[in-house]
C-alpha positions as CSV (number, residue, x, y, z in Angstrom):
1,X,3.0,-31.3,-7.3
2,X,2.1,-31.8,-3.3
3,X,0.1,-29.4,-1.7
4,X,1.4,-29.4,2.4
5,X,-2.1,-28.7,3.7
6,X,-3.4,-32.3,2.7
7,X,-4.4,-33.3,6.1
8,X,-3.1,-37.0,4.9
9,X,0.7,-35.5,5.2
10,X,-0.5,-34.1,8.8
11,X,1.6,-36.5,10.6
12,X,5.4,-36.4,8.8
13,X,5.5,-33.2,8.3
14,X,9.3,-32.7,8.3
15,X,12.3,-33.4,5.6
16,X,12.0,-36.9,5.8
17,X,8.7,-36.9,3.5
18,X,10.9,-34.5,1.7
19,X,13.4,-37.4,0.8
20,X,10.5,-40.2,0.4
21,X,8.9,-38.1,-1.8
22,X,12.0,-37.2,-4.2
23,X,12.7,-40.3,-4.3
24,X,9.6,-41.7,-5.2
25,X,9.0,-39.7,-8.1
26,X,12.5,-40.7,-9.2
27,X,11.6,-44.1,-8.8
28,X,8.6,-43.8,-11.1
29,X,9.8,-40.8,-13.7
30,X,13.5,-40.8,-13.6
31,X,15.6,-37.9,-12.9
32,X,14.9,-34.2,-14.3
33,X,11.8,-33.2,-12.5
34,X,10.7,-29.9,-11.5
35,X,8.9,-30.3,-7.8
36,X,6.0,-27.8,-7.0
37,X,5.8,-27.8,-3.3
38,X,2.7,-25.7,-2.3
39,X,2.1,-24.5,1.5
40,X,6.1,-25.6,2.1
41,X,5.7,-23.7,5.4
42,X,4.3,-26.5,7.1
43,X,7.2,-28.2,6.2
44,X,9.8,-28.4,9.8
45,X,13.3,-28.3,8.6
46,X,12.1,-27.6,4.7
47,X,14.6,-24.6,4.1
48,X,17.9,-26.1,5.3
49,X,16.4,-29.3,3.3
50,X,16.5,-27.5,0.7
51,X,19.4,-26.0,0.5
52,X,21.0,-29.3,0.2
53,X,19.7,-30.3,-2.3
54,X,20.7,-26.9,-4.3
55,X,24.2,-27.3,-3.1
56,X,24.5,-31.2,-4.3
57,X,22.4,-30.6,-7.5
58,X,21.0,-33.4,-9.1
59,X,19.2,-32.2,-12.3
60,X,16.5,-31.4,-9.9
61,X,14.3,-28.3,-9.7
62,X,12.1,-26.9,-7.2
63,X,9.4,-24.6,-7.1
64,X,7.9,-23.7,-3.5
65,X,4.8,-21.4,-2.8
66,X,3.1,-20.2,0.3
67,X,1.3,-17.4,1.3
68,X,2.1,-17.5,5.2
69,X,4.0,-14.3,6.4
70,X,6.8,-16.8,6.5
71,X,7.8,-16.6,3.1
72,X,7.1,-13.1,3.3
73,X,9.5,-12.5,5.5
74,X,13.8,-12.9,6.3
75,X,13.9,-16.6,6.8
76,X,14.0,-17.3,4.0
77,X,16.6,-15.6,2.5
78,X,18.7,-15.9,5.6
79,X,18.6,-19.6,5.0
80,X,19.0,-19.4,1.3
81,X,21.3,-16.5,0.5
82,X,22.1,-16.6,-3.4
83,X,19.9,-19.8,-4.1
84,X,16.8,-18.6,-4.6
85,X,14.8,-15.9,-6.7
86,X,11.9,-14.6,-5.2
87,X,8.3,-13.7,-7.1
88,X,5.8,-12.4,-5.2
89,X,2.5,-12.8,-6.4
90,X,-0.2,-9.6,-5.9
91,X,-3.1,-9.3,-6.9
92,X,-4.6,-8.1,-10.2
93,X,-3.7,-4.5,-10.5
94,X,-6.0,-1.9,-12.0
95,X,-5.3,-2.6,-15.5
96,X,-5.9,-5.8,-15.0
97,X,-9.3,-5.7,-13.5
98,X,-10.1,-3.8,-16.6
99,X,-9.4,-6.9,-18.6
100,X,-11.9,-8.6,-16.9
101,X,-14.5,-5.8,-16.2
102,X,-13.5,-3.1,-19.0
103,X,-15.9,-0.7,-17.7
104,X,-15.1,-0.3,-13.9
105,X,-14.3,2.7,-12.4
106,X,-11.1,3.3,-10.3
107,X,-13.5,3.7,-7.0
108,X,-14.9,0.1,-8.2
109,X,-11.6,-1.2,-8.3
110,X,-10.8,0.4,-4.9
111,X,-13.7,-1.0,-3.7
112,X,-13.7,-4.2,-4.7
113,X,-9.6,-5.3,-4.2
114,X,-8.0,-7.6,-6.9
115,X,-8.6,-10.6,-5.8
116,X,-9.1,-12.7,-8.6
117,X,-11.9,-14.7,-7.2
118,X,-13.9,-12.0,-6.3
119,X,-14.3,-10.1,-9.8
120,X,-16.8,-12.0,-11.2
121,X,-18.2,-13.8,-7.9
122,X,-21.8,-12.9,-6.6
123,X,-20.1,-13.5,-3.2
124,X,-17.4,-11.0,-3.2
125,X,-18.1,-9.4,0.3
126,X,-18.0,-13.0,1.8
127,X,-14.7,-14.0,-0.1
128,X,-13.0,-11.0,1.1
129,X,-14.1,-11.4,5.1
130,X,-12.9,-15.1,4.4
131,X,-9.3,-13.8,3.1
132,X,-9.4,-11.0,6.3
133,X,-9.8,-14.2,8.4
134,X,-7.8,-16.7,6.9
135,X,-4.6,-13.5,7.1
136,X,-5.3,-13.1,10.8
137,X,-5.9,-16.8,11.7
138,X,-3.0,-18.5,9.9
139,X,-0.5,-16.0,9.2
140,X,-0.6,-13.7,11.8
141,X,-1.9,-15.0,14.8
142,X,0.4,-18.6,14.1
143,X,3.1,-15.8,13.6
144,X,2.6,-14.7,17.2
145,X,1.2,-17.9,18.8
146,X,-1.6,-15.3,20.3
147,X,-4.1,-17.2,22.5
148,X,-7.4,-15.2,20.3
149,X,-7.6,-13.7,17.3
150,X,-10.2,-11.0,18.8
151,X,-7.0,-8.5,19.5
152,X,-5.3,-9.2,16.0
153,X,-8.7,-8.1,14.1
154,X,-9.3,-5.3,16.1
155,X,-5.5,-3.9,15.7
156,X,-6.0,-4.4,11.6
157,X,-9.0,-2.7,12.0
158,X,-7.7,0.5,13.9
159,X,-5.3,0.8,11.7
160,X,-7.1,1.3,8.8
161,X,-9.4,3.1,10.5
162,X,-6.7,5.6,11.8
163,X,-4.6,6.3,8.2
164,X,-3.7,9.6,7.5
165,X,-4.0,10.6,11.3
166,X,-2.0,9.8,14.1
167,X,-1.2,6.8,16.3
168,X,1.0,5.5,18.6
169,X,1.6,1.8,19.8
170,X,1.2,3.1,23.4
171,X,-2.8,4.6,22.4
172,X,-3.7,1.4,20.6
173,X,-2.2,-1.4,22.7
174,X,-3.8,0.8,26.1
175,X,-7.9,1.0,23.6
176,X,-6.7,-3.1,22.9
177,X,-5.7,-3.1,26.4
178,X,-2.8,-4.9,25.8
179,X,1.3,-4.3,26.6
180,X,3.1,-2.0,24.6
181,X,5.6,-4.7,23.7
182,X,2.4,-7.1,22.4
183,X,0.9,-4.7,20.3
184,X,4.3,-3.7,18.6
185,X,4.5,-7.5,17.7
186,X,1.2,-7.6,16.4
187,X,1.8,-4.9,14.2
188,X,5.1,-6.8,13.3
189,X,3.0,-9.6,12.3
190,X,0.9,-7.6,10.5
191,X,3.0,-6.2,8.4
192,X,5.2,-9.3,7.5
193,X,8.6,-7.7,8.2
194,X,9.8,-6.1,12.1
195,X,9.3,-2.5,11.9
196,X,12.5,0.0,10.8
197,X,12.8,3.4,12.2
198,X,9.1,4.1,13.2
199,X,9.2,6.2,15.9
200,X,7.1,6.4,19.5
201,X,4.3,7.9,17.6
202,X,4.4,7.9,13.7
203,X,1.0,8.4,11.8
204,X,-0.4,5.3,10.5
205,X,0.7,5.7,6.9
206,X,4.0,7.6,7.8
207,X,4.7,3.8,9.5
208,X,3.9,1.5,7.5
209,X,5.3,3.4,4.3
210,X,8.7,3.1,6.2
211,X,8.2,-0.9,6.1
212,X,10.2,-2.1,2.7
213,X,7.3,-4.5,1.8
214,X,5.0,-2.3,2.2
215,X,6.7,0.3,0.3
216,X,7.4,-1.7,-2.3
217,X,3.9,-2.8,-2.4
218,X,2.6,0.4,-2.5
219,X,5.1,1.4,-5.6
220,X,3.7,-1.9,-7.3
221,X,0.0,-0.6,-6.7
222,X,0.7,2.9,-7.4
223,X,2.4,2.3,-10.9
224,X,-0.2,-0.7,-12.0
225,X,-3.2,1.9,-11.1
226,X,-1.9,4.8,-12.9
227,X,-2.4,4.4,-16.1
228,X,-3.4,7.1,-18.8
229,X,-7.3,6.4,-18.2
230,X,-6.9,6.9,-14.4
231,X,-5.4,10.1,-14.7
232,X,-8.1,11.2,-17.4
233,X,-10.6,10.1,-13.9
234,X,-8.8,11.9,-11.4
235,X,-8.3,15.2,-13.6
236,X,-11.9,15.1,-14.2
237,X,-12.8,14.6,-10.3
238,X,-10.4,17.6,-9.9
239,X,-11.3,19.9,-12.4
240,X,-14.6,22.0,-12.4
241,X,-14.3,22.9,-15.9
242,X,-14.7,19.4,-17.6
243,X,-14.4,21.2,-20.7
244,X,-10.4,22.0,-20.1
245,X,-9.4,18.0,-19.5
246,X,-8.4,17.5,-23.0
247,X,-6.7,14.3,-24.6
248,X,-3.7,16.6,-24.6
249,X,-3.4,17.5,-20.9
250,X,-4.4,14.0,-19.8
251,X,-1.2,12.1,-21.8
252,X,1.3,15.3,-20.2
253,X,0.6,14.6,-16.7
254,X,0.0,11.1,-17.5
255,X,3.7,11.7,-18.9
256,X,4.9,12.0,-14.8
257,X,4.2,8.5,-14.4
258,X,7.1,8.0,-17.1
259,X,9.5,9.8,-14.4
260,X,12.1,7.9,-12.4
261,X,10.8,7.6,-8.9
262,X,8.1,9.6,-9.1
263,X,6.2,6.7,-7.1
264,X,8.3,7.4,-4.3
265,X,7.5,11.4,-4.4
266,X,4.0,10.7,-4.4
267,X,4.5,8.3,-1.2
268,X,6.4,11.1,0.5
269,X,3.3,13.4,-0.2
270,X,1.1,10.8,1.0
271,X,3.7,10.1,4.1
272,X,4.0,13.9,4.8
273,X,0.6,15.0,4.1
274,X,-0.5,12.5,6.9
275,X,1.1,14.8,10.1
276,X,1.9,18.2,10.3
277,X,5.3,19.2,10.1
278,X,5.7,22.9,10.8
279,X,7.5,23.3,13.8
280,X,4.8,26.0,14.8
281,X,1.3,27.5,13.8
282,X,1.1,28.6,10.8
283,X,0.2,32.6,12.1
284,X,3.1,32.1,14.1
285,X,5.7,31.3,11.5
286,X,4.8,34.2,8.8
287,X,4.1,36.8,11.8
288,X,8.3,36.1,12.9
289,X,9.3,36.2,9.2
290,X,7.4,40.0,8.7
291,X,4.0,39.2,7.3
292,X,5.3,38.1,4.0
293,X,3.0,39.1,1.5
294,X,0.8,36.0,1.2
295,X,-1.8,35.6,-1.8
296,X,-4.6,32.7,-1.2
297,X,-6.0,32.1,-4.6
298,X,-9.3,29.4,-4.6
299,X,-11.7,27.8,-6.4
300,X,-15.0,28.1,-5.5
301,X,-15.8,24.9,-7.1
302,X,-12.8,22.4,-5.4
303,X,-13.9,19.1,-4.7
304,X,-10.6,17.9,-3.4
305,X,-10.1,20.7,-0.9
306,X,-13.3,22.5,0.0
307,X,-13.8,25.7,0.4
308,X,-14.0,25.7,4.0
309,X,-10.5,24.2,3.9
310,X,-9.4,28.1,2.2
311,X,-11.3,29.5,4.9
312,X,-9.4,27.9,7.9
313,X,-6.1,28.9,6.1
314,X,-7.4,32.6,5.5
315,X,-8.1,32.7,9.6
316,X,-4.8,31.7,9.8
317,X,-3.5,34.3,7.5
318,X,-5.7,37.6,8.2
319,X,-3.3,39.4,6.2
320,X,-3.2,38.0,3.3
321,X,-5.6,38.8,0.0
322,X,-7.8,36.1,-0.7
323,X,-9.5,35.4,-4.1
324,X,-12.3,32.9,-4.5
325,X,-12.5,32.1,-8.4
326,X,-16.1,31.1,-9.1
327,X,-16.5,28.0,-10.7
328,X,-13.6,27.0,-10.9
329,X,-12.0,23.9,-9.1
330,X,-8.9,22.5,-7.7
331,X,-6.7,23.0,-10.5
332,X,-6.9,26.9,-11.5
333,X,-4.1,27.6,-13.5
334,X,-5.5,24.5,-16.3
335,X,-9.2,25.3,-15.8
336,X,-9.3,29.2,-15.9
337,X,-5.9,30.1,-17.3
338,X,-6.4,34.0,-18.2
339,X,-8.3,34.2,-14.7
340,X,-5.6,32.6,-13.0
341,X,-2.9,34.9,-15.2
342,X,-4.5,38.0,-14.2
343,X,-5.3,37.5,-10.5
344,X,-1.7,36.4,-9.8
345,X,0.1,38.9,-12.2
346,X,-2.1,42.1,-10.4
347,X,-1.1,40.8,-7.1
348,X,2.4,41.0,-8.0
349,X,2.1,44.4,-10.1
350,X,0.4,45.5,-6.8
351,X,3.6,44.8,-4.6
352,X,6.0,46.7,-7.2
């Protein structure tokens, strides 16, 4: 094992200490060993090194880790197409932190990230501003050589302050005041990976959901954090009837999760639900199809889309009937399902 960030090695950092060292271990241990080579990164020249040895093998294996946006990124496959096998390490996901803290709460879990250091450390909040800083001091601002780090932690945190509205690079490298052409890298460095397909003005989410390693951590985080007991939590957030979330319901809709892709339609929701995509207003679209008839059915009792949020549409939509189910919540049809049965059936008897 040699860790790459020992200050000792700070001075040969390139294949040559590579060589010394393989064959030093040789020396003292023969031939067979497996090499861990943490922080390889550092290494100049360490890929090509590499793939050497992997194409003159010498009952020698190698196992290098990192956690600079380096390895994250197309280097190193480019340099070592077909002689490598990538794991990515995340952290813990939900079920998981439940092994450690049975009793936490999906909004715990959100809260507190899954970092294994910081379940059970007093100093969580200091941990996780350490990990912030350590991203945007060694990985991304080394990514981009940038003079200060002051810009990079302000782009993270407009970014996460802007999900699920819009953004542009043009609005946040002109509030960083930096060029266009900056910011984008920043973001690239960010992110790991160059952006693909985001255009002029994406929403936050709809951009980085079209990044594949973001993606494909968000269908890693999404499947870990589903699991039967989360849906049990969120159909009890939803629902205004506790009564109707029965061990029943919970395992059908738990059931979805067991669907092919259905990861990736719940990203599209979250992608889609973060802009609005009618071509027009809303009034304007049903008043050039006729004035459809339009029914807007609510519960009085939604915690997930208020009220008010019916009352906006209904402005929208003078002519439509609108029912407000008391007590009822966000999930009608389950909660209230005679209610729901006979509003909806003597609307449509009514247009007969």
């Amino acid at each position: 094992f040699l860790n790459f960030e020992d200050p000792r090695l700070s001075p040969a950092l390139d294949h040559r200490t590579l060589d010394v060292m393989v064959k030093a271990f040789e020396a003292d241990r023969g031939t067979g060993c497996t090499y861990f080579l943490d922080e390889i990164q550092w290494v100049t020249g360490w890929q090509r090194w590499l793939r050497v040895q992997l194409d003159r093998p010498k009952d020698r294996r190698f196992v290098v880790t990192g956690s600079n946006a380096h390895l994250l990124s197309g280097e190193l496959g480019s340099t070592l197409t077909g002689r490598h096998h990538t794991v990515e390490l995340f952290p813990f996901d939900l079920a998981e932190y439940r092994q450690l803290r049975p009793r936490a709460t999906l909004t715990e879990y959100l809260d507190a990230g899954g970092f294994p250091a910081t379940v059970a450390s007093p100093d969580r909040d200091m941990l996780l501003r350490g990990y912030f800083s350590d991203i945007v001091e060694r990985d991304m601002r080394e990514r981009v050589s940038a003079r200060s780090s002051v810009p990079l932690r302000k782009l993270v945190q407009m970014l996460f302050e802007s999900a699920g509205s819009e953004t542009s690079t043009r609005r946040l490298a002109a509030a960083l005041g930096l060029a266009p052409d900056t910011a984008g890298a920043y973001i690239d460095a960010a992110v790991a990976q160059p952006r693909s397909g985001v255009s002029s003005s994406p929403s936050t989410a709809e951009a980085l959901l079209s990044v594949p390693p973001i993606r494909r951590l968000a269908r890693i985080v999404i499947r870990s954090a589903f699991t039967p007991a989360t849906f049990g939590e969120l159909l009890s957030s939803a629902f205004a009837v506790t009564s109707a979330v029965t061990p029943t319901l919970v395992t059908g809709y738990a059931a979805s999760a067991q669907l092919r892709d259905w990861d990736l339609a719940l990203l599209g929701i979250i992608r889609d639900s973060a802009k609005n995509s009618l071509p027009d207003s809303l009034a304007n679209l049903t008043a050039a199809a006729g004035e459809p008839p339009t029914l807007i059915l609510w519960g009085e009792a939604d915690s997930w889309v208020p009220l008010r949020s019916g009352e906006v549409l209904r402005a929208d939509l003078p002519a439509a009937e609108w029912v407000v189910l008391p007590g009822i919540g966000h999930v009608p049809f389950e909660e209230d399902v005679p209610t729901f049965i006979g509003v909806v059936g003597g609307w449509l008897d009514a247009l007969r």
